[in-house]
C-alpha positions in Angstrom: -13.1 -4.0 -32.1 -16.4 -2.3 -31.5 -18.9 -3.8 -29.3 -21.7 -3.8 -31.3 -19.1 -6.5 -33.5 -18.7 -8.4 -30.1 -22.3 -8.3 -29.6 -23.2 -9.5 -33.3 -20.6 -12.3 -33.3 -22.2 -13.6 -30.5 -25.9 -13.6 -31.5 -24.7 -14.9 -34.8 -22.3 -17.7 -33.2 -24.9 -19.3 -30.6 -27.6 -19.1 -33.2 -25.7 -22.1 -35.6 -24.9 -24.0 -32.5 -26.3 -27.6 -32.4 -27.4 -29.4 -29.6 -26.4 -32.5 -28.0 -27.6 -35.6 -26.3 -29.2 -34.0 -22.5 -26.4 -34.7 -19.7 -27.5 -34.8 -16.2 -26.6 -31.2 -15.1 -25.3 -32.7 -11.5 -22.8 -34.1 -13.3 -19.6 -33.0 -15.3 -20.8 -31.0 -18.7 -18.6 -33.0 -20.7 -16.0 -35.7 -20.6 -13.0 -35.4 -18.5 -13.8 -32.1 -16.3 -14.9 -32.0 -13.2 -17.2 -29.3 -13.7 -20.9 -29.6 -13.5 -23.3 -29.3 -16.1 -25.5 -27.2 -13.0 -22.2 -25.1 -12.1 -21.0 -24.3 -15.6 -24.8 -22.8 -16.0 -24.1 -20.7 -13.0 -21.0 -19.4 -13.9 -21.9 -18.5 -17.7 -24.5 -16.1 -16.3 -21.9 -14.6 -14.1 -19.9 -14.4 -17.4 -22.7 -12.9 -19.3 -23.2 -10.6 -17.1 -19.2 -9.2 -17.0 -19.6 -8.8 -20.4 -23.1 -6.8 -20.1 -20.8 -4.6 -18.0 -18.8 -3.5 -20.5 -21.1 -2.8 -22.7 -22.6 -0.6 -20.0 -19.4 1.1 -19.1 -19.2 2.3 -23.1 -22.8 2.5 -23.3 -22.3 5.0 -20.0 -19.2 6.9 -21.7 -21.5 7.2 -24.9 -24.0 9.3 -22.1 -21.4 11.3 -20.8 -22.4 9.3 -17.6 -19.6 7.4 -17.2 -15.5 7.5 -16.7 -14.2 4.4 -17.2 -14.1 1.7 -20.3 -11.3 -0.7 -18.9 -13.4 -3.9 -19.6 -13.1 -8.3 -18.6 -14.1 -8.3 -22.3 -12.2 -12.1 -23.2 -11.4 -12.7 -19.6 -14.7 -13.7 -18.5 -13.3 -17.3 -17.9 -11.7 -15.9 -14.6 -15.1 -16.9 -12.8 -13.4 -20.4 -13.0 -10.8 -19.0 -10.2 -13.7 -17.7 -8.1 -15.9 -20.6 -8.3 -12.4 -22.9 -7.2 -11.5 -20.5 -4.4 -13.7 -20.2 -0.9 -15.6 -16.6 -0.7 -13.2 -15.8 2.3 -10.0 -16.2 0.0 -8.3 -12.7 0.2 -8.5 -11.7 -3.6 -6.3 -8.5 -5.1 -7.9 -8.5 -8.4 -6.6 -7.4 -11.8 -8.8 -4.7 -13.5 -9.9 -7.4 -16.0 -11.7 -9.9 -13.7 -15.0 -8.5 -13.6 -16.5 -12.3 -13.9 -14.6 -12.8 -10.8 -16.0 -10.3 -8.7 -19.4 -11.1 -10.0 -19.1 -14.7 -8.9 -17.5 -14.3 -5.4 -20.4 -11.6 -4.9 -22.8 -14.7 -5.3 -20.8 -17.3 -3.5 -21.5 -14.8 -0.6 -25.1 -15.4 -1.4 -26.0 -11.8 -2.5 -28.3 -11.1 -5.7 -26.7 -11.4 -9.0 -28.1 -7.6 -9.1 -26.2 -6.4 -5.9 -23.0 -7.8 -7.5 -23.7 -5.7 -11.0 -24.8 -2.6 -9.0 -21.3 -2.7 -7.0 -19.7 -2.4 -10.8 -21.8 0.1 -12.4 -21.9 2.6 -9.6 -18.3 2.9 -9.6 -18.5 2.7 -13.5 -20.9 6.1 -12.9 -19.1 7.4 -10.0 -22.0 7.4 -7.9 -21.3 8.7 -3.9 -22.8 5.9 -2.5 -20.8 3.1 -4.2 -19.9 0.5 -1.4 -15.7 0.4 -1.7 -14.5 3.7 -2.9 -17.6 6.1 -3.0 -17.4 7.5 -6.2 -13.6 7.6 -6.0 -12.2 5.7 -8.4 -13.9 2.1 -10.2 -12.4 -0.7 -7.9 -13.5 -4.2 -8.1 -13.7 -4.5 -4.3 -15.8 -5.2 -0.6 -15.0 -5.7 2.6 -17.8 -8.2 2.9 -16.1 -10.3 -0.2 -12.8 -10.6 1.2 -11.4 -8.3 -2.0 -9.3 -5.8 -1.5 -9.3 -2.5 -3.4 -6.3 -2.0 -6.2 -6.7 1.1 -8.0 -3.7 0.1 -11.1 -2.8 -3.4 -10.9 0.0 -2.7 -12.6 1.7 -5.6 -10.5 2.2 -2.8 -7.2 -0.4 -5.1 -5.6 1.8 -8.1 -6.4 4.2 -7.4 -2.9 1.2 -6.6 -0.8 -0.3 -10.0 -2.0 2.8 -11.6 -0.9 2.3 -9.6 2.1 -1.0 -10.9 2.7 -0.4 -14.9 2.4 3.3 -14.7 4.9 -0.1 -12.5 7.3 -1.9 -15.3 6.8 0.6 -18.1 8.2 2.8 -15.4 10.8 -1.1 -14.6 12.7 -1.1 -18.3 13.5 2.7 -18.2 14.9 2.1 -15.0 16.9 -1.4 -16.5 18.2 -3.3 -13.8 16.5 -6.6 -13.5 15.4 -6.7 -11.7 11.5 -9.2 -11.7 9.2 -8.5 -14.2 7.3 -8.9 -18.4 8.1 -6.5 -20.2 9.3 -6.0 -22.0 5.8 -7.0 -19.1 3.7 -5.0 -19.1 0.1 -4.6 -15.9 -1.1 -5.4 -15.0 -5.1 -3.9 -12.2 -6.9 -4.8 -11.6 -10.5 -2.9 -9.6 -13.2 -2.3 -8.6 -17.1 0.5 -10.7 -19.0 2.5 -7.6 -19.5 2.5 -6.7 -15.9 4.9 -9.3 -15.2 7.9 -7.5 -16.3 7.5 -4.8 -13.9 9.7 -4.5 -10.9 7.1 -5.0 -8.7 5.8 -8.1 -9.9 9.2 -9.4 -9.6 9.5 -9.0 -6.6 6.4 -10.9 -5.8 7.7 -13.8 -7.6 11.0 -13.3 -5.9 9.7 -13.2 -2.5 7.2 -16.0 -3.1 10.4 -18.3 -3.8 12.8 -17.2 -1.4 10.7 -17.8 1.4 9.6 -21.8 -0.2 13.4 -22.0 -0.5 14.1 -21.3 3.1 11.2 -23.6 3.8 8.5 -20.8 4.6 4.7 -21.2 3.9 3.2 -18.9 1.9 0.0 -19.6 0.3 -0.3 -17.4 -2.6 -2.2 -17.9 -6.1 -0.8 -15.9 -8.8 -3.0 -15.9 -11.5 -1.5 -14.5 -14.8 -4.5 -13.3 -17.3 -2.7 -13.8 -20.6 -4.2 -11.7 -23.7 -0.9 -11.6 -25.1 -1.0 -7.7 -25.2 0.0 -4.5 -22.8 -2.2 -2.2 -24.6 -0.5 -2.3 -28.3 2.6 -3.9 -27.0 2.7 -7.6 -27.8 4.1 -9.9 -25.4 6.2 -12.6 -27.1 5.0 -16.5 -27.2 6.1 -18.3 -24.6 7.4 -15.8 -22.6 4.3 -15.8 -19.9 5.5 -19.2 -18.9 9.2 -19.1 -19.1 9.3 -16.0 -17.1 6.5 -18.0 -14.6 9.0 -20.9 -13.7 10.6 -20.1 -10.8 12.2 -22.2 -7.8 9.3 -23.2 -5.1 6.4 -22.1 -7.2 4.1 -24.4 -9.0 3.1 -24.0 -12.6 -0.4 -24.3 -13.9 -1.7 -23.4 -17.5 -5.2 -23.7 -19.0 -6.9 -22.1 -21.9 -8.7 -19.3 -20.2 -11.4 -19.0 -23.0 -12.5 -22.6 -22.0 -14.4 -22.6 -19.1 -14.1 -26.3 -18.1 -10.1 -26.3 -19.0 -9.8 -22.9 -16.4 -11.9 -24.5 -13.7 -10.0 -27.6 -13.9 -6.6 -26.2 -13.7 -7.9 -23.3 -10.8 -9.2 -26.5 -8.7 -5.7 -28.0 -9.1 -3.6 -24.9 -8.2 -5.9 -24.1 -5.8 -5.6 -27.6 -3.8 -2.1 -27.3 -4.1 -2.4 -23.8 -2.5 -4.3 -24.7 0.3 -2.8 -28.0 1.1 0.9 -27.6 0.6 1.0 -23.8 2.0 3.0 -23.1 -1.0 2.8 -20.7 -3.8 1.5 -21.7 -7.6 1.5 -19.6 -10.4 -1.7 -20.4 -12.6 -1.3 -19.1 -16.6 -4.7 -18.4 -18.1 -4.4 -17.9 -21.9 -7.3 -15.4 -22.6 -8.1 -13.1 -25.6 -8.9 -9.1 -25.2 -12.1 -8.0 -26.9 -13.0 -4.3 -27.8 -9.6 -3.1 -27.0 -7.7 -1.9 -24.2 -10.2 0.2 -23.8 -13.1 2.5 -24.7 -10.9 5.6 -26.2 -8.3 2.7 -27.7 -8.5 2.2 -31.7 -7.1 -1.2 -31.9 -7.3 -1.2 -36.4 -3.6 1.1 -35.4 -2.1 -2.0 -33.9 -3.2 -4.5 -34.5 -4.3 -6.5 -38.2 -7.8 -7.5 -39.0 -7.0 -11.2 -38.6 -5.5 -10.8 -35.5 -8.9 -9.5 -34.2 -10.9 -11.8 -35.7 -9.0 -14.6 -34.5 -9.2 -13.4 -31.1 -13.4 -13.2 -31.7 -13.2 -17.0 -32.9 -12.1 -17.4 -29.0 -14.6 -15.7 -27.4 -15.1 -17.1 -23.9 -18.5 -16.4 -23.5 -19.5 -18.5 -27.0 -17.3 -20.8 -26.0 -18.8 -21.6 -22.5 -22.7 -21.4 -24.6 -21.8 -24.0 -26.9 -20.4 -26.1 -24.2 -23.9 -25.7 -22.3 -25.8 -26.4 -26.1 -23.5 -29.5 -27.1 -24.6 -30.9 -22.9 -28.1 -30.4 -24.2 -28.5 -28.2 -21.0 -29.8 -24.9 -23.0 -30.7 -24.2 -26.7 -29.8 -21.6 -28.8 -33.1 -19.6 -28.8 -32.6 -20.0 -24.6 -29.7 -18.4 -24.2 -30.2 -15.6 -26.6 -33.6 -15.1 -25.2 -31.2 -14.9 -21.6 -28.7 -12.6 -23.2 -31.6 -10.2 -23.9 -33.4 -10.0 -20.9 -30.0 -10.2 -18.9 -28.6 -7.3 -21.5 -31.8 -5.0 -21.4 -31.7 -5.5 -16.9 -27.9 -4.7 -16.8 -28.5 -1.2 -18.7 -31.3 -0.3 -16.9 -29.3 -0.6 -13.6 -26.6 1.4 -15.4 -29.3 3.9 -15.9 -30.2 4.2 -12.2 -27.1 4.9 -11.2 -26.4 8.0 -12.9 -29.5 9.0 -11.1 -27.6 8.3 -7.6 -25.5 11.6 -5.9 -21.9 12.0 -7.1 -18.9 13.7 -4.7 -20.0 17.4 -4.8 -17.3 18.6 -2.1 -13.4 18.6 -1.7 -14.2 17.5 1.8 -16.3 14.7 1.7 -13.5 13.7 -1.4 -10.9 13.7 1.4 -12.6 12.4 4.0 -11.3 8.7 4.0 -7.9 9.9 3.2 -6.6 9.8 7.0 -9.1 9.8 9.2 -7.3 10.3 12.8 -9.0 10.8 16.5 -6.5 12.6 18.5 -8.3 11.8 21.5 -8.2 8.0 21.3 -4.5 7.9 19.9 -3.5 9.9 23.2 -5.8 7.4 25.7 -3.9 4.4 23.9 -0.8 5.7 23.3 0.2 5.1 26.9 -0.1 1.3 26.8 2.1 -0.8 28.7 3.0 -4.5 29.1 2.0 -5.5 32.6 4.8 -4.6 35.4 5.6 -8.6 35.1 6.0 -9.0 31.6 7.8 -5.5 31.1 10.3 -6.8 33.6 10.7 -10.2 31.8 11.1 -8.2 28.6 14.0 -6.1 29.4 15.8 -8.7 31.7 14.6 -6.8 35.1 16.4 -4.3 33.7 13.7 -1.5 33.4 15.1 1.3 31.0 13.8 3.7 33.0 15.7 3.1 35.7 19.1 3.0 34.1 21.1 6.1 32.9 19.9 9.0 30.4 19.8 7.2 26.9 20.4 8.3 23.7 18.4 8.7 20.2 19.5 4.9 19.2 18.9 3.1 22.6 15.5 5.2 23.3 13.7 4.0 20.4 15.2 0.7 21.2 13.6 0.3 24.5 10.7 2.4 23.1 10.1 -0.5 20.5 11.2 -3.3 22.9 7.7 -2.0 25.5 5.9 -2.1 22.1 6.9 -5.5 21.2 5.8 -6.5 24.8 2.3 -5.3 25.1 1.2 -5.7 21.4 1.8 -9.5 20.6 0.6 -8.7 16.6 3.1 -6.0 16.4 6.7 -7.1 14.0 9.9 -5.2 13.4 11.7 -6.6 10.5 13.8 -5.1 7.5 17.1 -6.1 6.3 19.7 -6.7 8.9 17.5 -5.6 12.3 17.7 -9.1 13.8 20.7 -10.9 14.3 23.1 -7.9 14.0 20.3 -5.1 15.1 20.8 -3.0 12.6 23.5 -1.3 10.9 23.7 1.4 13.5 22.3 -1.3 16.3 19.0 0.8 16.9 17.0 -2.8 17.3 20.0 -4.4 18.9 18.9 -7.8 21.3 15.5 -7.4 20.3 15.2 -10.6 18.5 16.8 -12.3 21.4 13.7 -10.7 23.8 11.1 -11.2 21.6 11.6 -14.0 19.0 11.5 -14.2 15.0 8.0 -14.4 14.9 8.4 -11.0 16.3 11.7 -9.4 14.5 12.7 -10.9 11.5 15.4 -10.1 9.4 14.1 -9.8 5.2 15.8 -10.2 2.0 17.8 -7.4 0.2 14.4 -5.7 -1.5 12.4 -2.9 -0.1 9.5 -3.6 -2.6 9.3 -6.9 -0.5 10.1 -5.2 3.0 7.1 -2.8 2.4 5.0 -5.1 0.7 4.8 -7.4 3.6 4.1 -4.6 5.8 1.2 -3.8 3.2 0.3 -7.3 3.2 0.3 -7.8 7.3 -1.3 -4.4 7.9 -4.3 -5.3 6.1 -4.4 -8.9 7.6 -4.4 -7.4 11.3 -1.1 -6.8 12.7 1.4 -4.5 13.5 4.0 -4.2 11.2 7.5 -1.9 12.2 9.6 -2.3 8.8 12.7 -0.6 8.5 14.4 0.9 5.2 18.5 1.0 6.3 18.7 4.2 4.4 16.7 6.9 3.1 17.8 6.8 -0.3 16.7 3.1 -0.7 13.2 4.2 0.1 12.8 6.0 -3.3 13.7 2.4 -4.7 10.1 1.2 -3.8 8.5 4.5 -2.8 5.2 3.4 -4.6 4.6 0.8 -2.2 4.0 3.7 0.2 2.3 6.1 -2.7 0.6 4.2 -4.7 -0.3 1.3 -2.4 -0.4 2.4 1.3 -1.7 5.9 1.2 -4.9 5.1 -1.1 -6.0 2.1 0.4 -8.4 3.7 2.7 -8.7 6.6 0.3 -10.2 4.1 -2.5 -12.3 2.0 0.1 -13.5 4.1 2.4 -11.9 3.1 5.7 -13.1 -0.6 4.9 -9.4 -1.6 4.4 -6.2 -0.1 6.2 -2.9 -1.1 6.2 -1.4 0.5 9.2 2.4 0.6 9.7 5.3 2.6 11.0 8.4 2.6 8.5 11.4 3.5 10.2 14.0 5.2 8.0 17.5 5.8 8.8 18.2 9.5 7.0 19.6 12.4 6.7 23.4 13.2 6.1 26.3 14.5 8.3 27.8 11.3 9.0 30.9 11.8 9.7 33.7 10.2 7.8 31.0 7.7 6.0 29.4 9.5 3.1 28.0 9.0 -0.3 24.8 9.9 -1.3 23.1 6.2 -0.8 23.7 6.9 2.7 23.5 10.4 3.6 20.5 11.3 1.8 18.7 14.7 2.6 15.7 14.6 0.1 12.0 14.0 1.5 10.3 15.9 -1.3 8.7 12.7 -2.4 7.3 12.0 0.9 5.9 15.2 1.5 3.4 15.3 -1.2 1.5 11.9 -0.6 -1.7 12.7 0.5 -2.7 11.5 4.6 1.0 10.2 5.1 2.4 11.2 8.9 6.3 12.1 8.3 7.3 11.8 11.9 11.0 13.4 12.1 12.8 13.5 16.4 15.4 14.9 16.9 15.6 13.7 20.9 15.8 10.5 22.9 12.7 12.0 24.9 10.6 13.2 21.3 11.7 9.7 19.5 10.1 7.5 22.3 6.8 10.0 22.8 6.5 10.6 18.9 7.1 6.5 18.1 4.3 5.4 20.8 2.2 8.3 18.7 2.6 6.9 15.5 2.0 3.3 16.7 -1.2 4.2 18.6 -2.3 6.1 15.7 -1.5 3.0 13.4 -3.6 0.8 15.7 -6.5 3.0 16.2 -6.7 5.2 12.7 -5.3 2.6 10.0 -2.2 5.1 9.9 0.8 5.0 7.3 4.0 6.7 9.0 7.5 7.2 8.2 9.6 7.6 11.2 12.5 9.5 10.0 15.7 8.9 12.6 18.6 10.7 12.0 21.5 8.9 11.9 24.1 11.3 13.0 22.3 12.1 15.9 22.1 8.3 16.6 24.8 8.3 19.3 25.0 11.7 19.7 25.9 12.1 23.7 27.0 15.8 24.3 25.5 19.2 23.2 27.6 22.3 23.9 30.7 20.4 24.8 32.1 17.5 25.5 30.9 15.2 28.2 27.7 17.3 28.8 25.9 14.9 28.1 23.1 17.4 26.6 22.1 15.4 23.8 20.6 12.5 26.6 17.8 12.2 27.7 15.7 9.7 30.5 13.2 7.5 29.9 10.3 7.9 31.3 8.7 5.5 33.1 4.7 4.0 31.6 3.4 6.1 34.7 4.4 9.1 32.9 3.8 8.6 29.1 0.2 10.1 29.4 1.5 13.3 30.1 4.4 13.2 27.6 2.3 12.5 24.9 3.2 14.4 21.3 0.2 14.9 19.2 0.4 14.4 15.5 1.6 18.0 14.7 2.8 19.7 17.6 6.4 21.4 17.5 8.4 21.3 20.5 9.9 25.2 21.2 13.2 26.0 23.3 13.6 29.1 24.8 11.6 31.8 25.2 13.6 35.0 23.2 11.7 38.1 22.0 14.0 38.9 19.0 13.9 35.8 17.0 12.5 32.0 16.2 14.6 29.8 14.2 12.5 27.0 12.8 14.3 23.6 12.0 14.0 19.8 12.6 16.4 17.1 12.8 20.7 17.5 12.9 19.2 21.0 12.6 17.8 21.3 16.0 21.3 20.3 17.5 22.8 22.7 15.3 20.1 26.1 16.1 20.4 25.5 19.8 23.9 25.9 19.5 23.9 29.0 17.5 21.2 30.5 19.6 23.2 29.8 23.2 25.9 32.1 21.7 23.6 34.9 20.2 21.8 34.8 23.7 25.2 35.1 25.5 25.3 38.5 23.2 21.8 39.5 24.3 20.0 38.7 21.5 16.8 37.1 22.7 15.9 33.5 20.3 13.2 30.8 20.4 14.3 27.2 18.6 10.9 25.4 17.2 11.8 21.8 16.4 9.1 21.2 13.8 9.2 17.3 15.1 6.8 16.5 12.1 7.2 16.9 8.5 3.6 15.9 7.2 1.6 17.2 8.6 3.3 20.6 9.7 2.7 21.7 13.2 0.8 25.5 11.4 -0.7 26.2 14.6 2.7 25.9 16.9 4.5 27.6 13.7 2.1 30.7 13.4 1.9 31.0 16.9 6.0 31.2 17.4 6.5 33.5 14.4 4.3 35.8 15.8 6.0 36.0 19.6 9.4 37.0 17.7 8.1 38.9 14.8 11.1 37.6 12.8 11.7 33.9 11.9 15.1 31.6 10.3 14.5 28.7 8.7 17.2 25.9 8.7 16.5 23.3 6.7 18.8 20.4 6.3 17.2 19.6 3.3 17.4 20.9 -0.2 16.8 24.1 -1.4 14.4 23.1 -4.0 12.0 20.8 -3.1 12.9 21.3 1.0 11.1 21.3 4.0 11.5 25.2 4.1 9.1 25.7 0.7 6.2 24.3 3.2 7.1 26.6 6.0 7.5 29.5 3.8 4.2 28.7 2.3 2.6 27.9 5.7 3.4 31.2 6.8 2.3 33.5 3.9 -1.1 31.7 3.9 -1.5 32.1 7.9 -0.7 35.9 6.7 2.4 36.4 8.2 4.2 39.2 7.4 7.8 39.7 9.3 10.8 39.5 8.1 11.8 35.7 7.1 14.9 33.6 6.1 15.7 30.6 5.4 19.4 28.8 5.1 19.0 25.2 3.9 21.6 22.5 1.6 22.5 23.1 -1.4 20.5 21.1 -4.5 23.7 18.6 -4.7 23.6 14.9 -3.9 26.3 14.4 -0.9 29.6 13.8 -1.7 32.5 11.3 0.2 34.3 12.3 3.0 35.2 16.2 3.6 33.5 17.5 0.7 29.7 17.3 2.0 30.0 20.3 4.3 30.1 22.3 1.4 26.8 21.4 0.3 25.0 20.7 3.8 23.5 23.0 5.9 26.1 24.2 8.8 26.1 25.6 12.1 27.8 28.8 11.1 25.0 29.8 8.1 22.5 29.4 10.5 24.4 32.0 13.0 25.3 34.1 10.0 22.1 34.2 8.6 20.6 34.7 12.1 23.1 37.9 12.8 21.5 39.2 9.6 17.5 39.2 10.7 18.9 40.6 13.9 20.3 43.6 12.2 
């Protein structure tokens, strides 16, 4: 449907419209609503105006001036949902609810115009647009309480989730967030979006948690146009898939204002009052397609179209206004006119307005980090009284040297102690402490409001620490296995790493994700569980892939990544290797070489590891063997016995995968002249590529290597050492450099 048919409908529809008897405007504009003839005004001008916007964003495309046509063409009636929510409601908004944006942008008391200028600026691209900067067209605003989603393709529905439990677990920590106390938290998205995973695990998570008698006030807010771009979404199936367990059910026509308000007031109250979620089911039409490139005539039939135009929400809400007697005809076309001819002259200014000229202003937001300020906070310690209370007077640095597991356990119980907004949680951390008992008595020491144990989903488990992030805490999830991550690695991707990409720093969701990886578990296997694959990680732009190997480098390198959380809005993975877990001895047994102290607060100033420093071993002439994780254990091993045959080696334990310590890297390459890589990962796709590549761009040019797994999943039992990355290829291969 072209918009110039949209456009003519409408001038031709109002003009046959008859008016009615005059109704006071404070009161309702017709019988049995409870909206106001004054407020129904109000909000048909925010409609208007969506619409004008869409005709700008084609009018723009038309120029060459514009890069996106995704209109609120038909869903205008979500300004009924703004106008029922408070302007401090955290909104994640669906790419269709332009009237919504409009109409929280004046419940904040800005100009209509500041509100049309936020849309057409991102609409143009323009540098100086206030949430992403030319980045990407967002409806979002710090100072609107609406959150940037880039796809709303239901991956906002887990951080939405994640924002309402924020919203209730502040006020059992103590905290202070950004939200009220009572906020309710309002998530819009398309009808077809609510078969994707992701959306249901939202609805999942919303009714687990009412079932176990949690609050969580969420407003899911399902724009139904009956279409995913030329897919049709059956009758009825919006709102049998909507009933769930613990979540209230709403409908309303969504092309009838009044009808929309009515039902957003209800769901809302229920929201706010009952702390529980509601699912509100707006039946809305889509006008001039999907979008400005989509030929709907393909699809869809001519009747199908014009029925849809018969609905039109924004000649549905003027007749309403012309049958209260509170506008004629000639009134509101005269308004559509003026309103149409202001909107595309804003549209025209902006084009005018600088557009990203440089790959690194681009990347600036991506992860912005201050190395000094992570390093002066990343010594933080509970007070000597509280520390003492925490571990039971028994101080970990006083006890014997500790291994990887019970380090980051006493590294995460000091955490826990000084930062009262800070949660560990995952599946199975609290009441059995994990699988391999890294977070062991912590929920004991500390509480559930602190350490919590989730349900079986790590959509959910990263969605809340989305969610909680961005509402001003500290969240610590934990993934039991590597593998599972790639089960909701878009949460991290898609969601985590472009929020302050896509708004400028004006929203962060900083978390550490602790991952239990890697393989060489001895006699426990499978590839769910011994997974060697961080490909997928490695290429998300401004992620920190943190990756110890030691007690020592897993406390340092954890207080790192929490300090640059807090300060820098940073998303981590900490990847611990589980076979190195409980790992005592290094060269034999009982030499206890794998252990390691803690060090006392006193000290953590001068133990702190930067983002991207390696940590080197030995100080040989003849050769540096790169490496990270098991196979750090594994190169100091083969080293010791080419030393003891007067070869000269250097170990350099990357310590982080993203990003690569280049500087450290270069530097040992160059002492040797010859370099081994041993990579526990896979050969394509590995951890050695980026070394390799590091190296020839830094100009490197001795002799390299590299021995790394095989591009195999892991097998049971035995059978994996055929495929991982041993002890004796790393000395083979080494021999080989050596001459």
């Amino acid at each position: 449907m072209a918009r110039d048919t949209v456009e003519t409908h409408f001038t031709e529809a109002v003009a046959t419209l008859e008016a009615g008897p005059p109704r006071d405007p404070a009161q309702p504009v017709r019988e049995g609503t409870t909206l106001t003839g004054e407020r129904c005004r109000a909000l048909f001008r925010r409609q208007l105006d969506s619409r004008l916007l869409d005709i700008a964003a084609r009018w723009l495309r038309e120029q060459d001036e514009g890069f996106y046509t995704i209109g609120s063409a038909g869903h205008e009636g979500n300004a009924a949902v703004a106008a029922a929510l408070r302007p401090t409601d955290p909104a994640l908004l669906h790419y269709r609810s332009g009237a919504f944006y409009l109409t929280r942008s004046e419940q904040k008391g800005r100009l209509p115009e500041q509100g049309l200028r936020d849309v057409l600026m991102g609409l143009s691209a323009a540098a100086d647009e206030p949430i992403a900067g030319g980045r990407h067209k967002v409806f979002g605003h710090p100072d609107l309480a609406v959150i940037p989603q880039t796809s709303t393709i239901a991956s906002h529905l887990p951080r939405a989730v994640g924002v309402a439990f924020a919203v209730e677990r502040a006020r059992t920590l103590g905290t202070s967030g950004p939200w009220e106390s009572d906020a309710v938290v309002v998530c819009s998205f398309g009808d077809a979006s609510i078969n994707h995973a992701s959306a249901l695990s939202g609805f999942n998570t919303a009714s687990y948690a009412t079932f176990q008698g949690q609050a969580l006030p969420i407003l899911f807010v399902c724009e139904d146009n009956g279409l995913g771009i030329s897919v049709r979404t059956p009758k009825g199936w919006v709102a049998a898939a909507a009933r769930r367990p613990g979540i209230e059910y709403f409908a309303a026509d969504g092309c009838d204002l009044a009808d929309a308000y009515d039902a957003a007031t209800r769901a809302v109250e229920h929201v706010r009052t009952r702390r529980s979620p509601a699912f509100l089911h707006l039946s809305t039409v889509r006008l001039m397609g999907h979008a400005g490139s989509d030929v709907e005539v393909a699809y869809r039939t001519q009747r199908d179209i014009r029925a849809d135009l018969a609905r039109d929400p924004l000649v549905r809400t003027a007749a309403m206004l012309v049958e209260a007697g509170l506008e004629t005809p000639g009134e509101l076309l005269k308004k559509y006119e003026s309103a149409r001819e202001h909107v595309l002259r804003i549209a025209l200014e902006t084009t005018r307005h600088p557009r990203l000229s440089t790959a690194r202003e681009i990347k600036e937001p991506l992860a912005p980090r201050d190395p000094e300020l992570i390093a002066r906070i990343s010594p933080a310690a509970a007070p000597p009284a509280a520390r003492e209370k925490a571990f039971a007077g028994a101080l970990p640095e006083l006890d014997k040297p500790l291994t990887l597991s019970q380090s980051i356990n006493r590294t995460l119980a000091d955490a826990l102690a000084v930062h009262p907004e800070m949660m560990v949680f995952g599946e199975d951390v609290a009441r059995k402490g994990g699988v391999y008992g890294v977070t062991r008595g912590l929920q004991k020491r500390f509480g559930a409001g602190q350490v919590f144990d989730t349900l079986l989903d790590e959509q959910t488990i990263l969605g809340l620490a989305l969610g909680s992030g961005v509402s001003g805490l500290l969240p610590v999830p934990e993934i039991q296995y590597l593998a599972y991550l790639h089960n909701a690695l878009d949460q991290i991707r898609g969601e985590g790493a472009t929020l302050s990409f896509f708004s400028r720093g004006a929203y962060r969701n900083p978390m550490v994700v602790r991952v239990a990886g890697y393989a060489y578990q001895k006699g426990f296997g499978g590839h769910f569980h011994n997974d060697n694959s961080v490909a997928a990680l490695r290429d998300i732009p401004g992620l920190v892939i943190a990756s110890p190997a030691r007690p020592d480098d897993a406390s340092a390198m954890l207080r790192t990544c929490l300090a640059a959380a807090r300060a820098c809005g940073t998303v981590a993975v900490f990847l611990e290797p589980i076979a190195l877990y409980h790992t005592r001895d290094l060269f034999e047994e009982g030499d206890g070489g794998w252990l390691a102290p803690y060090a006392p607060p006193s000290r953590w100033a001068e133990t702190h590891v930067p983002i991207g420093r390696a940590r080197s071993y030995g100080d040989g002439r003849d050769l540096t063997i790169v490496t990270f994780g098991n196979g750090v254990r594994m190169s100091l091993r083969a080293a010791v016995r080419l030393t003891q045959e007067g070869y000269g080696c250097r170990v350099l334990d990357l310590r982080w995968l993203a990003p690569l310590p280049v500087e450290d890297l270069v530097r040992a390459a160059e002492l040797t002249g010859k370099v081994l890589i041993a990579d526990e990962t896979r050969h394509t796709g590995g951890v050695s590529e980026g070394v390799l590549a590091e190296l020839a761009d830094a100009g490197f040019t001795g002799p390299v290597a590299r021995v790394t797994s095989d591009d195999s999943f892991i097998p049971l039992g035995g059978a994996a050492d055929h495929v991982l990355l041993s002890e004796a290829e790393i000395e083979q291969a080494a021999r080989k450099l050596l001459g």
